[in-house]
N, C-alpha and C positions, 0 to 999 in steps of 0.2 A: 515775587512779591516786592511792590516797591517798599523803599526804607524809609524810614520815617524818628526823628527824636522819643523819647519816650515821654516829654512835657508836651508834643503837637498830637503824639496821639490820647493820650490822657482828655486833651481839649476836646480831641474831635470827641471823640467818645461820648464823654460828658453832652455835648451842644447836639448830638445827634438824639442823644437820650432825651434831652429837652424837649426838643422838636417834636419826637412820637408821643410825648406825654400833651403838650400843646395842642397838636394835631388831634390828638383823642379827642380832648377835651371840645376842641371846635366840631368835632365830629357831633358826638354827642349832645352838645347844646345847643349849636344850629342846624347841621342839615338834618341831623335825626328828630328834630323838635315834635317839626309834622307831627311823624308817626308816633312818637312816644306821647303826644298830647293828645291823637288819637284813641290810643291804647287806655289810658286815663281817663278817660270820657267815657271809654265806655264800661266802665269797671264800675264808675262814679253812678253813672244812670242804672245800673242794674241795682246798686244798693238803694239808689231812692228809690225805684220803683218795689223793693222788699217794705220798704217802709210806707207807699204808698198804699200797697196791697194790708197790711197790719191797720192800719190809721181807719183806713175804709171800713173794714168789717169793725171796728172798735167803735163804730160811727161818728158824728161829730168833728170830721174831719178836717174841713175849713179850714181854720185858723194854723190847724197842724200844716197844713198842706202850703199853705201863704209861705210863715217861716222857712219851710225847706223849700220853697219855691227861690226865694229870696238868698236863703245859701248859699248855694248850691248853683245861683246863677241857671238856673233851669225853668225851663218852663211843664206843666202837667192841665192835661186836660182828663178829665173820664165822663167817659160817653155812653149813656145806657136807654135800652129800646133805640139804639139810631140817635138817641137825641144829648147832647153835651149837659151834663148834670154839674160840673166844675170846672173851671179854667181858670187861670191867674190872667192878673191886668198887666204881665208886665210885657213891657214892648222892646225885652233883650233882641238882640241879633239871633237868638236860637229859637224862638217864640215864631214858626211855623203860622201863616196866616189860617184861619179856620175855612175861610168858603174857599179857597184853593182849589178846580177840578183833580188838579193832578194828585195834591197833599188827600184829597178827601178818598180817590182811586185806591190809594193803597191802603188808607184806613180799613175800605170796605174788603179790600182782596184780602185781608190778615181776619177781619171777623169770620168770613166765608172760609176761611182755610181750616180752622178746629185746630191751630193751634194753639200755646199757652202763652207764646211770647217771641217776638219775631223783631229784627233790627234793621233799620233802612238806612242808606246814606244820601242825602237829599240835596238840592241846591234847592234854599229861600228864595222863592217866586221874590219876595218883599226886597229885602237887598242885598239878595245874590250871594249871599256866601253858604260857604258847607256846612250842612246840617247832620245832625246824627238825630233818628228817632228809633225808641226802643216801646215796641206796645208789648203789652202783659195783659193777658184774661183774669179778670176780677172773679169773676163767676159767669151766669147764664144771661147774656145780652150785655153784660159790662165789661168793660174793656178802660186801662190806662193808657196813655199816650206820654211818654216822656220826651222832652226835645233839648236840644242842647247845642250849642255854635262849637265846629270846629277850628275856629280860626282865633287863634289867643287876640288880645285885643295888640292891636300893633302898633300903638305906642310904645306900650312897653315890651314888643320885642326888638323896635327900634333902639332903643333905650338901652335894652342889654345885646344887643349886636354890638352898639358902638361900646359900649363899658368892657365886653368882651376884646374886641381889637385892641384894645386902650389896655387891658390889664396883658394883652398875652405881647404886644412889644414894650411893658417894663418888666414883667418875666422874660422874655432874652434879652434883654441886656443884665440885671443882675443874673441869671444863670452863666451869661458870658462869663461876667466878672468873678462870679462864683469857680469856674469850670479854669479859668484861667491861673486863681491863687490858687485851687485844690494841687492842678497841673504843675504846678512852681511846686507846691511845699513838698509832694510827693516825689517829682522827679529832683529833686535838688538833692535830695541824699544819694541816693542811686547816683545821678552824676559825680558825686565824687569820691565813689569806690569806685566808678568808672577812670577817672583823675588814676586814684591812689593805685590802681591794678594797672595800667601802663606804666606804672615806675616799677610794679614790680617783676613785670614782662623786662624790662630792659637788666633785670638783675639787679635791685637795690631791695635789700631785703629788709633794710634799717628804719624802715615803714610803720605807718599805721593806721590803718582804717579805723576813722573815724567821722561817721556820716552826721552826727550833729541832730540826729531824729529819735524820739522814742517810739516809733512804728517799730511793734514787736519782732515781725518776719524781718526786716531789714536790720534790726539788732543783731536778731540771730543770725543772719548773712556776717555781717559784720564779726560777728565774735570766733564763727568758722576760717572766715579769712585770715584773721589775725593770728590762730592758731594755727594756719596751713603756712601763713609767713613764717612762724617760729620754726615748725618744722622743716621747712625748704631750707631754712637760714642753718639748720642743725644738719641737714640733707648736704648742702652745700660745702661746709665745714668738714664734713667727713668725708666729702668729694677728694676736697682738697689733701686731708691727712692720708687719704689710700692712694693718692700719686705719689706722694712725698713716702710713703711709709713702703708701697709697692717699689718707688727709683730706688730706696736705702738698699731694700733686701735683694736687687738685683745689681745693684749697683759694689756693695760688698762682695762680694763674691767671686764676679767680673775683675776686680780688682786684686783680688789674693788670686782667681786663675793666672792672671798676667803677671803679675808679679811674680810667682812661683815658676809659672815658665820661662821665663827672660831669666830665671836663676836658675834654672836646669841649662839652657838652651848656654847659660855666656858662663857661671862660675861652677854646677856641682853637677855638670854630667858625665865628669871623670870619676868625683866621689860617691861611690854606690848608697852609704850610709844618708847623704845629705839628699842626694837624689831622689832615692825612695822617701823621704820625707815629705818635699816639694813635689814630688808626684802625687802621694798621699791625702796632700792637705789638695792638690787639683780636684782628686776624686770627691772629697767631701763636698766640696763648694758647686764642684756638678750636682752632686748628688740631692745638696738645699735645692740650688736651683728646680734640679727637678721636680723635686716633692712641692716648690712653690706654684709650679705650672700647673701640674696634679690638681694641687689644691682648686686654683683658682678655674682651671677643668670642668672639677665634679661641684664648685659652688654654681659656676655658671647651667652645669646641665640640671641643678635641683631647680635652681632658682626658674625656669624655663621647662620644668616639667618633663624635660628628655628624658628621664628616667625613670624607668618602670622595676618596682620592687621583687625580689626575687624570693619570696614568704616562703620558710621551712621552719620545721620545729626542733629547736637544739635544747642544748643546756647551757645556759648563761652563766652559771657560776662555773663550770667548766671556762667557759671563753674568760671570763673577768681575772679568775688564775693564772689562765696562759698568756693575757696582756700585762699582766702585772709581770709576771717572771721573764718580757723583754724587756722589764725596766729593769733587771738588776743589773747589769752591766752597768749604768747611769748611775744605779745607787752607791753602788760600790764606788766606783771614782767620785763623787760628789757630795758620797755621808749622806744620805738621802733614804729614807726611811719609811715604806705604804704601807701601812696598815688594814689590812684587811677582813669583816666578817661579814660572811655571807649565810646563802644557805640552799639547799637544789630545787633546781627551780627548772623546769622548762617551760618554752614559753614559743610563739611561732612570730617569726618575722624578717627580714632580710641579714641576714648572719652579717654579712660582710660591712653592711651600715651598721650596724648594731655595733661592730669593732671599731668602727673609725670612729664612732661615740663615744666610744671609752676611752678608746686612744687620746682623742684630744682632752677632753675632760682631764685625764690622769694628767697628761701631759701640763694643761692647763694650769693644774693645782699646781705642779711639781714647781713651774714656773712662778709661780705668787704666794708661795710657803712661805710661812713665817723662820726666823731662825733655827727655830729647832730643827727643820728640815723634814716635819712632817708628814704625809697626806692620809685621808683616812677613805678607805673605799666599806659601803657599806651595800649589803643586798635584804632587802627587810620584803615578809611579805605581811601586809594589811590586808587582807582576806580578798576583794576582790581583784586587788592591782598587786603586781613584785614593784617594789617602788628601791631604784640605784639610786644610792648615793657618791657623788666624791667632795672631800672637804679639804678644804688648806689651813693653813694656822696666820695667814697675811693678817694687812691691815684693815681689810673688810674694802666694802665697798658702799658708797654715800646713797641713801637714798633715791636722789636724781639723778645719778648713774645707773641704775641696777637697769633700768629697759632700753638702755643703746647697749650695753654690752655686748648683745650679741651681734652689733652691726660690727660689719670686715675694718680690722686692725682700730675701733675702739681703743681709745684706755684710758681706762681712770685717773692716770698721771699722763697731764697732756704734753709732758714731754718724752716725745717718743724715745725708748728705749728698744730696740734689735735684743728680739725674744732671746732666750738660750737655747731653746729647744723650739722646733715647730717653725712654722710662717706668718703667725699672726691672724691667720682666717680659721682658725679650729673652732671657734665659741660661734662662729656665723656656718660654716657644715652643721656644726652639732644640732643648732636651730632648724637648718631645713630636714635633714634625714628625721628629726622628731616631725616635724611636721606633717612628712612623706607619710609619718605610719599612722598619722592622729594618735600620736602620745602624749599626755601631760607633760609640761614641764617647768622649769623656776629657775629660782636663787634665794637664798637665803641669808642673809651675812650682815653681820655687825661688825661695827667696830672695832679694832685692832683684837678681835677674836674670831677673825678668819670668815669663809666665804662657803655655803655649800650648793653645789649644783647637784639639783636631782630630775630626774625623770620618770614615768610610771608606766606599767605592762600591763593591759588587761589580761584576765586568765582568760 
């Protein structure tokens, strides 16, 4: 298809539209004149001939008959026994001579025929033009003759040919002019979100679509763009803090590995005590590493739908126990404190997602507790759903935070801080495995009265 602006086609559009409507109209008023003045005529002569047939038997006709004679532009004869009993004087072009052989031939063939009313189309022996006559049976030996000119009078369709030509080239030219400001006004906003959206193709997010129309739909164009710039521009931002936040957590690590072995390797691989330390702390920092891989692993395979749920029926409060009792080791060294009530509860769904939920979550809390060193794990059932909770005692979290949360390494403090526990992608899994199962889920949280995540289990 070839291509075209959206102001050249708007025009053509417009001036083609023109044209068919012009074009009708010349249709309709001149070449179809003919036939539609035909049509009309003869519509026209049957009702006077209703009226003649009425007047007649009314007797007294005359005078009736002059008037609609004079109308109606018609001429009427009636002819009874053979012999013309009425005629008008007038000497229209439709006024059929009377001694005519030919005009008289057909009068006679229509009386002999028995029928009620018969229509001829005729050329005027007198001066040649088309005639229409319509006869109508009065009664017995009487007959009406109606006659009538087909041919408008051609002055005045001289007259409106040329008024016609005359109006339909100052109808295009203001339709041009019309077709060409519509063209302007309409495409001019469009062109400059066309403008405003290659700047933000090139990556300038700091934008604003503003097309300068109150054309509803292009409003609404506009007000979606603007709102898709904000998000790219938040999209983008959090591009950046998961490279910077992903180099931190792999880049520490990397760092205590080699450092710790360059101290094994040159000062304490004599000393068994300091050895096994520096060996120690290698293990751990493999071992984030790993768990950060893991992480970004099973975010990548939710996210991409590689993963197919493995649906069994446990008991939940069984598992929420046994995830809580590998936090005691953590509690203990850190004064760290979970509170827990529950209640039995089973329920079907991928066990091992269903741990890594809580996992992070708890984990999550542990991480963002207020001093007291809190978390509170709750398992409530509301008749149709088990609805988990976990809650922390932190500073809460701001309203226009609570729905990035759960995007990868988020934080409410945008100075990143290197979690304590975890990789920083826990609240972005917790998000998709809820999703995987279509489970409810939230946040809750106020102000420096702590934050709760929950999520809910159909029975």
């Amino acid at each position: 298809m070839k291509k075209s602006s959206l102001n050249n086609r708007i025009f053509l559009y417009l001036s083609i539209f023109t044209l068919v409507i012009l074009g009708g109209i010349w249709f309709f008023q001149i070449l179809s004149l003919d036939v539609y003045y035909e049509w009309s005529k003869k519509g026209e002569i049957k009702d006077v001939a209703d009226i003649v047939l009425k007047s007649y038997k009314e007797g007294d006709y005359n005078d009736v008959l002059d008037i609609l004679a004079y109308k109606k532009d018609v001429c009427i004869e009636i002819t009874e026994n053979n012999g013309i009993t009425y005629s008008t004087d007038s000497i229209s072009r439709g006024c059929l001579v009377n001694n005519s052989v030919e005009i008289n031939n057909y009068k006679l063939e229509f009386m002999r025929s028995g029928k009620s009313s018969i229509t001829y189309r005729l050329t005027n022996p007198k001066v040649k033009n088309k005639t229409l006559i319509y006869g109508v049976k009065i009664d017995d030996d009487i007959y009406a003759f109606i006659t009538t000119s087909l041919e408008p009078i051609n002055s005045t369709v001289n007259v409106l040919k040329k008024q016609l030509i005359l109006i339909i080239i100052v109808v295009l030219l203001i339709a041009f002019l019309i077709a060409y400001t519509i063209s302007k006004k309409i495409s001019k906003p469009i062109v400059n979100i066309t403008k405003t959206s290659s700047e933000l193709s090139q990556g300038n997010y700091d934008i604003e679509f503003n097309s300068g129309t109150d054309i509803i739909e292009i409003n609404k164009l506009e007000y979606t763009l603007n709102n898709m710039t904000k998000e790219l521009s938040k999209t983008e931002e959090l591009r950046r803090d998961l490279l910077a936040n992903v180099s931190h957590d792999l880049k520490t690590p990397l760092t205590l590995i080699k450092a710790n072995a360059e101290m094994v390797k040159d000062l304490t691989y004599k000393n068994k005590e300091k050895r096994d330390k520096n060996l120690g702390t290698i293990i751990n920092e493999v071992d984030r590493l790993n768990l950060l891989v893991e992480d970004i692993l099973d975010l990548s395979k939710m996210q991409s739908k590689a993963i197919k749920l493995e649906i069994t029926e446990f008991n939940i409060n069984d598992m929420i126990k046994a995830i809580i009792e590998s936090f005691n080791v953590l509690c203990l060294k850190d004064n760290l404190k979970i509170i827990y009530n529950g209640i039995d509860a089973n329920i079907k769904a991928d066990k091992k997602k269903v741990e890594q939920v809580m996992y992070n979550l708890i984990n999550n809390a542990i991480n963002y507790t207020g001093d007291d060193k809190t978390v509170y794990v709750n398992l409530k059932d509301l008749g149709d759903v088990f609805r988990v909770e976990v809650k922390d005692t932190g500073n809460g979290i701001d309203k226009e935070d609570i729905k990035y949360i759960w995007d990868k390494y988020y934080k409410v403090d945008k100075n990143y801080k290197r979690v304590t526990y975890g990789t920083g992608l826990g609240l972005s899994i917790v998000k998709n495995v809820l999703m995987l199962h279509n489970f409810k889920y939230g946040v809750e949280s106020k102000k420096n009265e702590g934050t709760t995540f929950y999520f809910e289990i159909k029975k």
